[in-house]
C-alpha positions in Angstrom: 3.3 -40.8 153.2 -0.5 -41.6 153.4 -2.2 -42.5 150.6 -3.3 -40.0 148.4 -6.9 -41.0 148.6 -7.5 -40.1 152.2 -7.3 -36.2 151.7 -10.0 -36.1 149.7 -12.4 -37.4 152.6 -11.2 -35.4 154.7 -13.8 -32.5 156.0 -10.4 -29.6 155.9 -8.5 -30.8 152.9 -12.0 -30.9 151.1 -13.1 -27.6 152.0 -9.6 -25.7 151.5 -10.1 -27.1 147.8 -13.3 -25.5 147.2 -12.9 -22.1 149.2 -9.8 -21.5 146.8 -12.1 -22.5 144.1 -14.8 -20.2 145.2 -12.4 -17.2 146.4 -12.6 -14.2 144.3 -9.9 -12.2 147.0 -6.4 -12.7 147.4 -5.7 -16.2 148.4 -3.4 -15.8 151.5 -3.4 -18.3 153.9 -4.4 -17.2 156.9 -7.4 -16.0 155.3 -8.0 -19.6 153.7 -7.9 -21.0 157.5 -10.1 -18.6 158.7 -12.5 -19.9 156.4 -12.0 -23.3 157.2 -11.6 -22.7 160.3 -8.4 -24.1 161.5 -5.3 -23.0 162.8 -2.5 -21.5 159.9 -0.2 -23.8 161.2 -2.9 -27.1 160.0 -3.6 -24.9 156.7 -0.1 -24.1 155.8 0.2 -28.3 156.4 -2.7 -29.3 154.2 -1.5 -26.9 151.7 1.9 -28.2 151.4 0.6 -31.7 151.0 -2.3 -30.3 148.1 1.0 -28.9 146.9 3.1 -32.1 146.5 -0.1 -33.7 144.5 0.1 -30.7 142.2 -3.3 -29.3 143.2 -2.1 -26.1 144.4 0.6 -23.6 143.8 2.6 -21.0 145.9 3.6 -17.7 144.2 5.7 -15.4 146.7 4.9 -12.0 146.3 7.4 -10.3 148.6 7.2 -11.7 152.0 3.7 -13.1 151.6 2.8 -16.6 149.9 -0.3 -16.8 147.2 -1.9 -19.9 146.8 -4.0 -21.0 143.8 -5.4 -23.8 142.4 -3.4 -25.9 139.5 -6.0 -26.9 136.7 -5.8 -30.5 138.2 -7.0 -28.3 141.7 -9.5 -26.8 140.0 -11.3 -30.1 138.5 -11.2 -31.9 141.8 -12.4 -28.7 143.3 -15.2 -28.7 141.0 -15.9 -32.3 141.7 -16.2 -32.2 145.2 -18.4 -28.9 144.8 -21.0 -31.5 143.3 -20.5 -34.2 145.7 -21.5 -32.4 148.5 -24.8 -30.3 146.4 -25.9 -33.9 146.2 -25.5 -34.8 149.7 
């Protein structure tokens, strides 16, 4: 696996993090790639990988998949956030 570092500084990973953290709507991903803009398929990949770093979680509501942000999500989020304000 690839070292946990790189995802951060990387432009999709990055803005997936803060979307969630700014989305007030359902969090479905599709609607999270849209935003992004990339394909599901590349979301549904960065998501599993936030997943396995315990940054985001999946609740299944039927056949549909929920995504939200772990408190650990939400600080790095947050962190990010004020990375790029400075920039």
């Amino acid at each position: 696996m690839k070292d946990n570092f790189d995802i951060f500084f990387r432009r999709k990973p990055a803005l997936m993090l803060v979307a969630l953290r700014k989305m007030s709507k359902v969090r479905y991903g599709s609607v999270l790639a849209k935003e992004v803009d990339c394909t599901y398929s590349h979301a549904v990949k960065i998501l599993q990988t936030l997943e396995v770093l315990g940054l985001v979680n999946f609740q299944k509501k039927g056949r549909i998949k929920l995504i939200e942000l772990t408190k650990k999500g939400e600080e790095i989020s947050e962190h990010i956030e004020n990375i790029r304000r400075k920039l």
